[in-house]
C-alpha positions in Angstrom: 161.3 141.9 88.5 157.5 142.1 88.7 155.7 144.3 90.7 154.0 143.4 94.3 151.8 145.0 96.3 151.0 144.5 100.2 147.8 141.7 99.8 150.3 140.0 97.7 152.9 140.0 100.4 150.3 139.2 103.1 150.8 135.7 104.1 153.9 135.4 102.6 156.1 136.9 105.4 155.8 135.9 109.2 154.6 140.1 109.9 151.9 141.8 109.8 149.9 144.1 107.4 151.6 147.3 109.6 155.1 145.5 110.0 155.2 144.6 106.4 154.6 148.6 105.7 157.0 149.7 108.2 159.4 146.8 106.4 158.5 147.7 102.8 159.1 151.8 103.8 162.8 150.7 104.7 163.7 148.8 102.2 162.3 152.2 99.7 164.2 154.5 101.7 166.7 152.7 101.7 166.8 152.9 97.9 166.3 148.9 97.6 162.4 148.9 96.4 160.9 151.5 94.2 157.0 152.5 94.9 154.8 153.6 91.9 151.4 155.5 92.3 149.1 152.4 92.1 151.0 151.2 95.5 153.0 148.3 94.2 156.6 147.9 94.5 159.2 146.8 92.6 163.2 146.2 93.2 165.0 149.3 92.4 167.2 147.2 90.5 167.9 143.4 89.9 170.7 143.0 91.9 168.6 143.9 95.0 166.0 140.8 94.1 169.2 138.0 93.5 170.7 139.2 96.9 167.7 138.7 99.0 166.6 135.8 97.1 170.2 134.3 97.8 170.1 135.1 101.0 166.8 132.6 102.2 167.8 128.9 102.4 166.1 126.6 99.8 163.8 125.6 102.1 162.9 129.1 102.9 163.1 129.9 99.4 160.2 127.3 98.3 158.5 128.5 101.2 158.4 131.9 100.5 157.6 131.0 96.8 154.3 128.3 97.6 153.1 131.1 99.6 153.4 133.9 97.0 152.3 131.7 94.1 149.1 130.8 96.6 148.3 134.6 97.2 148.7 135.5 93.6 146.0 132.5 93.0 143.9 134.5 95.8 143.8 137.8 94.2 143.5 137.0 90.4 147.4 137.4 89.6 148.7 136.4 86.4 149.0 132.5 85.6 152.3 132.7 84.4 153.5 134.2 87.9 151.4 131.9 89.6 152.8 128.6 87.9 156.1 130.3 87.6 156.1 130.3 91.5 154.8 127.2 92.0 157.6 125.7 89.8 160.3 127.5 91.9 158.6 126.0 95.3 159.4 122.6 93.5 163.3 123.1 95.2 162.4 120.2 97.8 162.1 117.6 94.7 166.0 119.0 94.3 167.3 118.8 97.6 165.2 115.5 98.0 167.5 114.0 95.0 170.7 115.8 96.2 170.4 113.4 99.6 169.1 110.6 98.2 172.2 110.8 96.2 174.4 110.4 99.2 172.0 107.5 100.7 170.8 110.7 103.4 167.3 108.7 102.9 165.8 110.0 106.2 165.9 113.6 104.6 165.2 113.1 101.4 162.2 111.7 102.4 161.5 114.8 104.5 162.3 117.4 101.3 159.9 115.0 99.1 157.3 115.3 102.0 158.0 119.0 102.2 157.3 119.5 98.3 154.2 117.3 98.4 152.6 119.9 101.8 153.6 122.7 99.2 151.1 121.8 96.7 152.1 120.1 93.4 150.4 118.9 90.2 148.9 115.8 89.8 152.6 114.2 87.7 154.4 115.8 89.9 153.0 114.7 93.0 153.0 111.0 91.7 156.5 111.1 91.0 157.3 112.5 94.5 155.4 109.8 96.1 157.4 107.1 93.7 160.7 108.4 94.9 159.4 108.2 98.5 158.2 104.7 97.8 161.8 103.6 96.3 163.6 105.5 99.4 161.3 103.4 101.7 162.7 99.9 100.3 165.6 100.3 100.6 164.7 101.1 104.8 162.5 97.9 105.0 159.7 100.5 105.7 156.7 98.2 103.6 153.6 99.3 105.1 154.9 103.1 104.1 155.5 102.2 100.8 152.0 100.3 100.3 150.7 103.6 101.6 152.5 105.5 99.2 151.3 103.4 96.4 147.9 103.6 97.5 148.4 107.4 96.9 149.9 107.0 93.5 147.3 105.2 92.5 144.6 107.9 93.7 146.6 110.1 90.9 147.1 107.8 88.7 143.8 108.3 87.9 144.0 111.8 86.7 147.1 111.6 84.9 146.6 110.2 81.0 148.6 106.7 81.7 147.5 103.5 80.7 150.1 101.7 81.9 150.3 103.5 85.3 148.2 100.9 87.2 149.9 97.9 85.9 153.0 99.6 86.9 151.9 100.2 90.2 150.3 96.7 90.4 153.3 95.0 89.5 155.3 97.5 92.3 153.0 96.4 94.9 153.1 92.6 94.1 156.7 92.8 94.7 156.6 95.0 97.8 154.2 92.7 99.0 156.2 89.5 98.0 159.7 91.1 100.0 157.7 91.3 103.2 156.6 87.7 103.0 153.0 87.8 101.7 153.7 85.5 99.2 149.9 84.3 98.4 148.8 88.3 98.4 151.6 88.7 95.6 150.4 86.7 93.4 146.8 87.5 93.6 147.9 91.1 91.8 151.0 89.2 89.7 148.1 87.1 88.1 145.8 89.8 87.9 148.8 91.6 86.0 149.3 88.7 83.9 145.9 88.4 82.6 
């Protein structure tokens, strides 16, 4: 794996700069992590790195990754790493789908929140706030999902989609329309329509 040094770990872990030492000593004594000369560290073997990365939860696991993809930002690391992180912090979007799969909507609104705190792009923020908004129909929770479009529509903006705000247009007209506020509905259906 790539190498890491201690600002790169600071932040990430809940210890501090002389309990992340003591930590980092162990695990090289230990024969787990390998220090060079320039004081960064690196697993002594693959293995080591698959263990403890299968050993976090998910949740933990996109935790741990936000963080270290936002303290590589903070002290110039590479962009690949950087994105690479941010892409592995994406693991709420998963677990979101997994339970809206089995109609757990209460939590896969929660993972979908979770991803959104962790910092996402602009496309992929707007397509976690369009499952949230489809997960909140079917709870009857319209005043939520106007929210959430109101949101998507903020992004829209920076994404390169012409048709985004019809979409969204037409998805409010009939959110609006199922809560009974008929004459509102077809205010944007018309608008739509021309």
């Amino acid at each position: 794996g790539d190498a890491f040094d201690l600002p790169q770990l600071s932040g990430t872990a809940a210890l501090d700069d002389a309990d992340s030492v003591t930590a980092l000593e162990h695990a090289e004594a230990a024969q787990i992590l390998r220090s060079g000369s320039d004081g960064h560290y690196r697993f002594a073997h693959d293995l080591f790195r698959q263990c403890v990365a299968e050993s976090l939860s998910p949740a933990r696991r996109a935790l741990v990754h936000a963080r270290l993809a936002r303290n590589l930002a903070s002290t110039g690391g590479a962009p690949a790493r950087i994105a690479d992180h941010f892409r592995k912090a994406r693991l709420d979007h998963d677990a979101g789908d997994a339970a809206a799969q089995v109609f757990d909507f209460d939590t896969a609104l929660a993972h979908y929140r979770h991803a959104l705190l962790l910092g996402l792009d602009a496309r992929a923020a707007y397509e976690a706030h369009d499952r949230r908004f489809k997960l909140l129909h079917h709870l009857y929770r319209t005043d939520e999902q106007l929210r959430e479009l109101t949101v998507m529509a903020e992004l829209a903006k920076s994404l390169d989609d012409s048709a985004a705000p019809f979409e969204l247009a037409n998805k409010r007209a009939r959110t609006l329309m199922n809560s009974g506020r008929i004459d509102d509905a077809v205010a944007i259906a018309l608008w739509v329509a021309d």
